[in-house]
C-alpha atoms as one frame of an Amber mdcrd trajectory, in Angstrom:
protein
  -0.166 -52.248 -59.430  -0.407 -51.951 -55.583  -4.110 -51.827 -54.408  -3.461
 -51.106 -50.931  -0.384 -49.836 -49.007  -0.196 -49.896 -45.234   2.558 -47.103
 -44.198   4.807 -47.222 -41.876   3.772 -49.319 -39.098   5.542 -51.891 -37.109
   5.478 -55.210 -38.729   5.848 -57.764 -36.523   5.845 -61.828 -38.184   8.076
 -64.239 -35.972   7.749 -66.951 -38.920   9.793 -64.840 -40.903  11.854 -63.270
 -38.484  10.486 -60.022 -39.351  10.431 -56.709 -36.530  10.566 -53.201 -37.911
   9.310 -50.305 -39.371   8.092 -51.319 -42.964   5.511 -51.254 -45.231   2.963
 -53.958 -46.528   1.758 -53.775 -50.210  -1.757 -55.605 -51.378  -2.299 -56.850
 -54.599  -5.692 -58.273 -55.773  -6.163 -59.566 -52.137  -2.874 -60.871 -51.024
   0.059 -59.620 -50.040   2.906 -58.934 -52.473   5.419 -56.990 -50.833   6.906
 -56.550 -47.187   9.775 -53.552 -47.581  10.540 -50.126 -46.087   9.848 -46.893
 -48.326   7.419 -48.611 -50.776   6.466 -46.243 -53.260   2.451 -46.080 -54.054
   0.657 -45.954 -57.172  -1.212 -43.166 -58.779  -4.121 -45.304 -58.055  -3.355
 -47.131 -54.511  -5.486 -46.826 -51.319  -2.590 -45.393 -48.698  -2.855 -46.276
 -44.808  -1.152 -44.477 -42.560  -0.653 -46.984 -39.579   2.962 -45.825 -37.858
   3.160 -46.195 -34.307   0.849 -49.109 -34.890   1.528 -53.251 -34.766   0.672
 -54.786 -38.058   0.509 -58.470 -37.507  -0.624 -61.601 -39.374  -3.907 -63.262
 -38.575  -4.136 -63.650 -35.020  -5.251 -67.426 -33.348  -7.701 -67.486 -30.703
  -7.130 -70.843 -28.730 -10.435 -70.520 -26.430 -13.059 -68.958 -27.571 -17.545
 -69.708 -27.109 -18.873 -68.954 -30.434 -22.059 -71.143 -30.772 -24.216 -68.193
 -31.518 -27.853 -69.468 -31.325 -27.345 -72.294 -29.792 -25.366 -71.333 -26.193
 -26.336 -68.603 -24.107 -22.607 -66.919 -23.850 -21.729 -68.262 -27.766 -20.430
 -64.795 -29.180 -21.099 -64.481 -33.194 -17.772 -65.982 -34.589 -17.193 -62.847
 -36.944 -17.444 -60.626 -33.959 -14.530 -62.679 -32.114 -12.596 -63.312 -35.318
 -12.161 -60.912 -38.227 -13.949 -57.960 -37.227 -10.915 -58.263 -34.447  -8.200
 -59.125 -36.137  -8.618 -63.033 -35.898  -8.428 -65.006 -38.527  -8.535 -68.207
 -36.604 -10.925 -69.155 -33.899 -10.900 -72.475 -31.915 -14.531 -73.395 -30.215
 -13.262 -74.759 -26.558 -15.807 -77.442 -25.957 -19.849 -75.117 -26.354 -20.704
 -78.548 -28.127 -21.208 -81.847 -26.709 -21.669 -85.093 -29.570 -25.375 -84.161
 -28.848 -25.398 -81.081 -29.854 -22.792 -80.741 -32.602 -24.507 -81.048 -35.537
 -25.541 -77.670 -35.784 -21.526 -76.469 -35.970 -20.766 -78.140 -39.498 -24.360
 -76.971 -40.915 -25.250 -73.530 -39.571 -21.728 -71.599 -37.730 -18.550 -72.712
 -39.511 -20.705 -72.150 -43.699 -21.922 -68.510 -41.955 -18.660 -67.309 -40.881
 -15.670 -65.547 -42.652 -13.233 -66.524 -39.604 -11.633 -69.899 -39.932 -13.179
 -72.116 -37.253 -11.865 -75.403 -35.033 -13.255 -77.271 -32.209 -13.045 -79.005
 -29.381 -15.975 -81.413 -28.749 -17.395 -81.676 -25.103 -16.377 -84.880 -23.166
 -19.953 -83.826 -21.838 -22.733 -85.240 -24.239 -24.780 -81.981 -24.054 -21.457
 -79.315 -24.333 -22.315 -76.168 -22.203 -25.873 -76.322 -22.974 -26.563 -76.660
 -19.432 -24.844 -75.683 -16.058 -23.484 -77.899 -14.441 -21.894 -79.387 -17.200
 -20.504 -82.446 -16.292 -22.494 -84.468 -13.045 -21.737 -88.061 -13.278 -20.833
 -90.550 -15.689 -24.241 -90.577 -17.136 -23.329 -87.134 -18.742 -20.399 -89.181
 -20.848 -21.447 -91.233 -24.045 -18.007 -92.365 -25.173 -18.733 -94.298 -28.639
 -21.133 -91.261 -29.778 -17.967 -88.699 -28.602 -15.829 -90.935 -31.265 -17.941
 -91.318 -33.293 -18.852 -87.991 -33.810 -15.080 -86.573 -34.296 -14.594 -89.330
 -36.979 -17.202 -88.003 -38.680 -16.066 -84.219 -38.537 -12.328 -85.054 -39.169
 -10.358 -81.751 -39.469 -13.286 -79.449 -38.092 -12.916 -81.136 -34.249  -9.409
 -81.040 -33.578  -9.459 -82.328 -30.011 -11.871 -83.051 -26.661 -12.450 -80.585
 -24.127 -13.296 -81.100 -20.353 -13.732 -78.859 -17.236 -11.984 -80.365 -14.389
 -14.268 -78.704 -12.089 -17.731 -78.815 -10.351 -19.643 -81.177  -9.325 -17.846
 -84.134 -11.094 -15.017 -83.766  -9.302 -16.754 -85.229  -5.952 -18.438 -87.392
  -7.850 -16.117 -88.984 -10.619 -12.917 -87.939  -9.208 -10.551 -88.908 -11.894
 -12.331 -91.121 -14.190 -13.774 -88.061 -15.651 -10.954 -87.052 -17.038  -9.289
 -90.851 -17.615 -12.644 -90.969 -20.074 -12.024 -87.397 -21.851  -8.707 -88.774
 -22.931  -9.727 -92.201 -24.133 -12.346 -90.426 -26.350  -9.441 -88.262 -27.227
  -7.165 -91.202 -27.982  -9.640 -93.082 -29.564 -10.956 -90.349 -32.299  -7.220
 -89.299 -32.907  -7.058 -86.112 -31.419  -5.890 -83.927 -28.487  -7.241 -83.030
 -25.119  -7.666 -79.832 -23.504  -8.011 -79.488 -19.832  -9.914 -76.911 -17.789
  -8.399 -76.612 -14.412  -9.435 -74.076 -11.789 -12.817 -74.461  -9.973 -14.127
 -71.298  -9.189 -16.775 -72.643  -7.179 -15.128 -74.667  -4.656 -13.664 -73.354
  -1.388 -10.217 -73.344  -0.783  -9.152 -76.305   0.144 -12.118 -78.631  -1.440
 -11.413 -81.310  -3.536  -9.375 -80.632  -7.283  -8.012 -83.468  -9.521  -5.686
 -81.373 -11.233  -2.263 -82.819  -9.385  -3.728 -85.824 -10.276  -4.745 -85.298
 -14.043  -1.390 -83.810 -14.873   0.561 -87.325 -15.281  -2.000 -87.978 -17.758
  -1.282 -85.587 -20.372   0.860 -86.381 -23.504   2.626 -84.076 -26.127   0.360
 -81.612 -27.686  -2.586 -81.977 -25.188  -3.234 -78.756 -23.732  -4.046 -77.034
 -19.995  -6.049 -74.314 -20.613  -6.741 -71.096 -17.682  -2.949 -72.057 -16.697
  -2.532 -69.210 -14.433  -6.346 -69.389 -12.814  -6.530 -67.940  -8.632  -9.540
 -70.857  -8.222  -8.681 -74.018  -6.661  -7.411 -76.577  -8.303  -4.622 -74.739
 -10.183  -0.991 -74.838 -11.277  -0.007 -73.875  -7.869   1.121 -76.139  -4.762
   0.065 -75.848  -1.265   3.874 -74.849  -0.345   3.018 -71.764  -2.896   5.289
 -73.214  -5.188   4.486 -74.136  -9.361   3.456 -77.856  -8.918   6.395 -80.601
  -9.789   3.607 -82.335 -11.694   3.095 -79.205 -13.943   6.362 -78.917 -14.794
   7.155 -82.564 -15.957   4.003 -81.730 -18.327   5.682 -79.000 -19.553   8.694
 -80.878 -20.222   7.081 -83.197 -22.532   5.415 -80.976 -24.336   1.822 -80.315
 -23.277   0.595 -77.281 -24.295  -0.132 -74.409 -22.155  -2.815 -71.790 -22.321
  -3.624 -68.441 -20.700  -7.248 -68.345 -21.147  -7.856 -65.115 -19.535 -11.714
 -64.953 -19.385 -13.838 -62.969 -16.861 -12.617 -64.996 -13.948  -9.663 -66.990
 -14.963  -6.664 -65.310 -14.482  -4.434 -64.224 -11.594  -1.296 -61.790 -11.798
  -0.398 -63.093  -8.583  -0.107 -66.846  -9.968   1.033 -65.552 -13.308   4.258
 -63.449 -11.512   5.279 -66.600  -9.199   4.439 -69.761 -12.432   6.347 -67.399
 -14.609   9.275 -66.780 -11.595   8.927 -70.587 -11.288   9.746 -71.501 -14.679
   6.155 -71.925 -16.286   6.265 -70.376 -20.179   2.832 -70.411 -21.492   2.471
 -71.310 -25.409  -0.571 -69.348 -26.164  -2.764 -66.103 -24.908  -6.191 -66.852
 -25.433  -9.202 -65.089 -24.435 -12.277 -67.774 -23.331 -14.358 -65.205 -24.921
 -17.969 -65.404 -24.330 -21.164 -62.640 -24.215 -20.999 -61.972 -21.063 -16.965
 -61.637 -21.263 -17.195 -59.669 -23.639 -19.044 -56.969 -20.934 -16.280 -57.196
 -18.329 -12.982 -57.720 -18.572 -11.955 -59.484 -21.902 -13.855 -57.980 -24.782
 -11.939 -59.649 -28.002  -8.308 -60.621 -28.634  -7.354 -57.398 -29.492  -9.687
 -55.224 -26.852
């Protein structure tokens, strides 16, 4: 017997080729049917949803959900299920300092399925500036720390922007992606510096060579400097070769992270992003991106 029956809304699954007006049957918590003109049960919970999108879990790429332990860490329920999210990744709140509270106290609380992405920065986003000097980097603990959370960390996170970019140049990110290389995983790339003046110094022309298949470029159409775009006002030749083999590429909208102008000329210029994300974080959450589905 059917337990639940969602009516009439517009299913829409791309791994199963699926786009139309059907309904969705629930037995004893899963789903056992996808059909039009199901019939109900004398006993089943009807939901009218028509002229509604009824979609599987949704992914959140970017999200801050170290509740407790970051200022802007949103409660991971509150970004994931309660919005339609079944999977969350944490973009880098913890550094291998600071992670220990992840595994014990956020991923055993929460209903949403949770990944991360562990700081190239020892302390994560526990403090502001982020990333200063090399001091900031403790390589073997970064490694050391994703071998011992295999599966939960899934790759290493760093902001290619503030004050390290003076300072480090480069190397900043030549060291995220040894620690990435060395505990087995990905790397995902901030780029766009909202804090530096037009025409300051940005590494991300220069970081894009190092990228492989699967590492990812998160805020991909950001206004700041230091993004996807060329001085001629043209998508960089460096971006594209990364999207040719394969990196990853993100939206990231967040409160400040996200031109239309950029997006209409990368997307005119051949840029296809992979992923809308949302960088959700408290204070995000009281301006301009409020959830995945907000």
């Amino acid at each position: 017997m059917t337990d639940l029956l969602l009516k009439g809304g517009e299913v829409l699954d791309p791994s199963q080729n699926l786009r139309g007006t059907l309904d969705i049957a629930v037995q004893d918590g899963s789903i056992s049917q996808v059909a039009p003109n199901i019939r109900p049960g004398p006993e089943t919970r009807v939901v009218d949803v028509s002229g509604k999108l009824v979609v599987p879990g949704l992914i959140d790429l970017h999200t801050h959900v170290y509740d407790g332990v970051n200022q802007t860490g949103v409660k991971p329920d509150l970004a994931g299920v309660f919005s339609g999210v079944t999977t969350l990744v944490d973009a880098g709140s913890a550094g291998c300092y600071t992670f220990g509270g992840f595994p014990r106290f956020i991923v055993p609380e929460s209903k949403t399925r949770i990944f991360c992405m562990l700081h190239i920065s020892r302390a994560g986003l526990n403090f502001q500036p982020d990333l200063s000097r090399r001091e900031d980097i403790d390589l073997e603990e970064t490694v050391n720390v994703i071998q011992a959370n295999r599966g939960l960390i899934q790759g290493v996170k760093i902001r290619a922007v503030g004050p390290g970019v003076p300072r480090m140049g480069i190397e900043m990110v030549e060291l995220a992606k040894q620690a990435a290389n060395d505990g087995g995983v990905r790397l995902m790339v901030h780029i766009g510096d909202r804090f530096v003046e037009e025409g300051g110094p940005t590494i991300t022309q220069q970081l894009l060579p190092l990228l492989e298949q699967g590492d990812i470029i998160t805020h991909l159409f950001s206004g700041n400097s230091g993004n996807i775009m060329g001085d001629d006002g043209n998508v960089l030749p460096e971006l594209l070769e990364a999207q040719e083999r394969g990196v990853f590429l993100d939206t990231a909208h967040g409160r400040q992270n996200f031109s239309f102008d950029v997006a209409r000329r990368a997307l005119d210029g051949g840029v296809v992003p992979r992923s809308i994300s949302t960088d959700l974080t408290i204070p995000g959450r009281l301006h301009t991106v409020h959830s995945m589905t907000e």
